[in-house]
N, C-alpha and C positions, 0 to 999 in steps of 0.2 A: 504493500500500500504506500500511496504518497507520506502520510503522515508516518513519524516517527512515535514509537515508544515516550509517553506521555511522561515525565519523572516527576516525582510526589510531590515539590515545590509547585510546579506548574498547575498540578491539579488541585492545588489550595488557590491559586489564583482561580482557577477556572469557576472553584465553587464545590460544595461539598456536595450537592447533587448528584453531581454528575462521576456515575463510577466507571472505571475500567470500561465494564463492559460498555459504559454509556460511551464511553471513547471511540470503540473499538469500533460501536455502530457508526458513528459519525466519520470515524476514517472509510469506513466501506463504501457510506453514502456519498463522500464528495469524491472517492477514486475511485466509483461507477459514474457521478454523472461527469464525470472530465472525459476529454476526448481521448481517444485511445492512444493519437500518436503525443499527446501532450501528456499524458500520462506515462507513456514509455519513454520519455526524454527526462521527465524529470526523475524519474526511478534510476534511471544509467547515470545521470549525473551525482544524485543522492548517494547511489551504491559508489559513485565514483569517489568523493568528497569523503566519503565515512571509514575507505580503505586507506587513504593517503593521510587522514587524523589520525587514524589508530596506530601508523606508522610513523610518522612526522610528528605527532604532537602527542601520542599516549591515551588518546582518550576515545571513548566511547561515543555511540549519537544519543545525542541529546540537546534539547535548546532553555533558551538560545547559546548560538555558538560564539565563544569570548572575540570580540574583535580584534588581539593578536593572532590567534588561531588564523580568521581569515587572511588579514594581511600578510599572514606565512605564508598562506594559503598562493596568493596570488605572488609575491617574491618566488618560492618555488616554481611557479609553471610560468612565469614572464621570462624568468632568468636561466636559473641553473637548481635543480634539485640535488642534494645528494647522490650519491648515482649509485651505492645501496637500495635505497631509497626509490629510484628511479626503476631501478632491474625487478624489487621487486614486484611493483604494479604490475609493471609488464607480467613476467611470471604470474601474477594471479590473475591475470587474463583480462584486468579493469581498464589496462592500457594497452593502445595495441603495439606503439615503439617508443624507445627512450628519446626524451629531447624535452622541450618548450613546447607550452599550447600558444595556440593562436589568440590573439588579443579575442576574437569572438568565442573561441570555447569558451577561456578563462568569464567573459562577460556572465555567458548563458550559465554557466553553470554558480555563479555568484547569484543569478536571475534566479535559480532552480532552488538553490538555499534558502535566497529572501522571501522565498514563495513557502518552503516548508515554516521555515518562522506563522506566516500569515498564516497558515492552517494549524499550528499550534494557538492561534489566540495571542499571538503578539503584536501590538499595537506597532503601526508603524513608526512611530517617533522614540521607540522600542527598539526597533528592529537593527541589530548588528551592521546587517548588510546594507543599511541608510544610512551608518554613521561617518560621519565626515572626515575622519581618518580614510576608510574603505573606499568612500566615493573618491577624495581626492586621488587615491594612489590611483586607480583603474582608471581616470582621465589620465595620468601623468603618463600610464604603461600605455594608452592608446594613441597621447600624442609622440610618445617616440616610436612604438610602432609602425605609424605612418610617415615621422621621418626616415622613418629606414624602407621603407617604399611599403607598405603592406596597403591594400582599399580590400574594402568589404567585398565579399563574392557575388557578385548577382547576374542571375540566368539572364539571357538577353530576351527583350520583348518582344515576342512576336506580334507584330503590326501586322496590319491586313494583307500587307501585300507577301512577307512571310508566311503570316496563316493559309494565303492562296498556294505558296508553292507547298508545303508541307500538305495538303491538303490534294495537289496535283499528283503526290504521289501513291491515290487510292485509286486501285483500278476498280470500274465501276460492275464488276462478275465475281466477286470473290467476298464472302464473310465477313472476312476480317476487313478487308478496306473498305465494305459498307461501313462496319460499327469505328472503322478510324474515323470516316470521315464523318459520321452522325456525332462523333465525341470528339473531334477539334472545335468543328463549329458550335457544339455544345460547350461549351469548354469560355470559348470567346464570344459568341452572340449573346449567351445569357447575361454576360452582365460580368465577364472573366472568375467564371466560377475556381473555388481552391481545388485543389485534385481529392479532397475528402470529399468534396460536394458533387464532385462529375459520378465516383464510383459510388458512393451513396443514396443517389438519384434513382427515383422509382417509380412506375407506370403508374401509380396511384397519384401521382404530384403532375402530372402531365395533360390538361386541362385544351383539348382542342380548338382553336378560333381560327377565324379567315387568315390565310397566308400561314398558319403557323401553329403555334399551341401557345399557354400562359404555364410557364415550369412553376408549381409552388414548393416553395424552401421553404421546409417545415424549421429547420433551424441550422444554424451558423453557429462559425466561432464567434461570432460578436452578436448573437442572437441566441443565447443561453437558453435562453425562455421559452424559445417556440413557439414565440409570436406568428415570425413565419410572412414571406412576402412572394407577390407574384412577379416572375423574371421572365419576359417577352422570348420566344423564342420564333423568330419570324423569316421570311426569305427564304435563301440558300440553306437556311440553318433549320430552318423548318421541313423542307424537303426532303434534307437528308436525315432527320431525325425519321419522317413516316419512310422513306425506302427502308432503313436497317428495320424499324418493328416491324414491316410488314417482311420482311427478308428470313428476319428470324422468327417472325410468328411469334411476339410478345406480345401478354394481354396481362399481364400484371407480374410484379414482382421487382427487384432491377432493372433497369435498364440498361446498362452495360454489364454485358455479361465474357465470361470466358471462351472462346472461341477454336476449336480444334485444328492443327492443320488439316482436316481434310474437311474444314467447316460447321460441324458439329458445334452447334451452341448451347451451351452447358445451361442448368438451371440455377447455378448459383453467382453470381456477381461477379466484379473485382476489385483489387484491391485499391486504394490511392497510390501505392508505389507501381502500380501497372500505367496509370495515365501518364506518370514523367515517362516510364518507358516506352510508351507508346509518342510520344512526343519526341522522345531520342530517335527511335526507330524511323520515323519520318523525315526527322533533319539529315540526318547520316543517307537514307534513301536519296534526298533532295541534293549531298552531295555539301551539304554543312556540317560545319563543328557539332555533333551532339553532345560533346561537353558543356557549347554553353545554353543550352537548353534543359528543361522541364516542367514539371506542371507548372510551377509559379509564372510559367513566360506568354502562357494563355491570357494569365491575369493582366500581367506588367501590360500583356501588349495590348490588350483591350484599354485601360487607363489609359498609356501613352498613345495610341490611334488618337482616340476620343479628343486630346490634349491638341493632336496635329490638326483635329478637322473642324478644332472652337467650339464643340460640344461644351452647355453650361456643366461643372462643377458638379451643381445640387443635380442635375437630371445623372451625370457620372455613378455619383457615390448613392443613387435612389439604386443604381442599378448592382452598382459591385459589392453595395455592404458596407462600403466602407465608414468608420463612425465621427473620425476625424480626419478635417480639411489637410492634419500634419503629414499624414501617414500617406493620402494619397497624392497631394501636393508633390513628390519630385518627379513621380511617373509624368504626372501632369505636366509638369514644365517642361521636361526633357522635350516633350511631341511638341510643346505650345512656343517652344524656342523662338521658332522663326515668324512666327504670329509676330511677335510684340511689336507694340507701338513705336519701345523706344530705341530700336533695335538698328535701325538707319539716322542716327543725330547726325553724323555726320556729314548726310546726305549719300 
């Protein structure tokens, strides 16, 4: 489970109510309703964190964690670890080579700690991993980081005219390049669905209208709730949504489903790590890098399209989810570049 082993200090805070077992239910219930791959990230980073204490500092998990600890924390995997120390992780299998983490593991998994704090009931102004010793070091290690040439990794966006060639390489007789091509444009017409939402996607949420269908997102990552909204699925994107269900003869269940080489369509789903690879497989076809592709480049590149063609903002983010103007704002600009007003002063 996300949450750690509760210790008897914490649970005088918590309140005398609540026993063990009351804990134990509460850890169950928020690491069922967390997302699965958000739940396996912070589990490998916790198991990773609680190996490298027990070795590095002597001590067991528990919170909160002292903020020397972290700051070792983050000294050891910026720099140089002991190389004891080092060999052994590797050896228990939590690392997979000796050296220095990237400024973005080291972040995420400081991310993944601050997060276990919050499910233990610790107040953010509480929280280790916000104290200002902590934050300032992991700015210091990020800006030398990038003086040493390091930028953040991100898939390249597929813009439409990308989407079109990845897209060219479904031939229109065969299974599998039906269900490619029904789940590229799936993928970007909706509104640049995440690759949880493309394989999660099911004939029960697929709502038929003129040109196309109304896809209902029962819920998102920024839609906890399952409020739940309806995402246009219209056009080209539409078409090739009804050839693949009529192709494979779905009438409910998944929609994107596993597909046999000899075309055989399975009746169980697939996974989100199959859409990046189905997106690699296509650029690599196309005779592009598939390194720098995957599922996030549906997204990116629907955002930045939208950004190149002066698409409003609010109509943007009505469509992708997105909850802040922060988050979607660089995609946006990257496309809206050459828009700007103030972009010719010069003349």
């Amino acid at each position: 489970m996300i949450l750690m082993a509760t210790t008897d200090q914490q649970l005088i805070k918590a309140g005398r109510l609540l026993s063990p077992a009351d804990l134990t239910r509460v850890a169950a219930i928020i690491d069922q309703a967390t997302a699965a791959n958000t739940r396996a990230a912070y589990r490998k980073d916790l198991t990773y964190f609680w190996a490298w204490a027990r070795l590095s500092a002597g001590i067991d998990p528990g919170y909160p964690v002292p903020v020397d600890v972290l700051i070792k924390f983050i000294l050891d995997h910026s720099d140089r670890m002991p190389p004891d120390i080092d060999q052994a992780l590797v050896d228990a299998g939590v690392k997979q080579r000796p050296g220095a983490h990237s400024i973005s593991t080291i972040t995420r998994r400081i991310s993944s700690i601050s997060m276990a704090h919050r499910f233990q009931g610790i107040k953010d102004d509480e929280n280790p991993c916000r104290s200002e010793p902590v934050r300032l070091l992991l700015a210091k290690v990020r800006r030398m980081a990038v003086k040493d040439g390091w930028r953040p990794k991100k898939k390249k966006a597929a813009t439409l005219d990308l989407l079109f060639t990845l897209v060219a390489t479904c031939a229109p007789e065969t299974m599998i390049d039906i269900r490619d091509r029904a789940l590229l444009y799936f993928a970007f017409s909706s509104g640049g669905r995440r690759r949880s939402e493309v394989a999660d996607a099911r004939m029960e949420e697929l709502i038929p209208v003129a040109d196309g269908y109304l896809f209902h997102l029962s819920s998102s990552k920024t839609d906890q709730d399952g409020v739940g909204a309806e995402k246009p699925l219209l056009g080209k994107a539409g078409r090739a949504m009804t050839d693949w269900i009529r192709a494979a003869g779905i009438a409910e269940g998944p929609i994107f489903r596993r597909v046999s080489k000899g075309g055989k369509v399975a009746e169980a789903g697939i996974q989100d790590k199959t859409v990046a690879r189905i997106v690699q497989k296509r650029a690599s076809m196309a005779g592009l890098d598939p390194r720098m592709f995957g599922g996030h480049s549906m997204r990116s590149g629907f955002v930045t399209e939208a950004g190149m063609q002066g698409k409003p903002m609010g109509d943007i983010m009505a469509l992708s989810g997105h909850r802040t103007v922060a988050v979607v704002n660089g995609y946006y600009q990257a496309g809206n570049a050459l828009n700007n007003s103030a972009a010719k002063l010069a003349g």
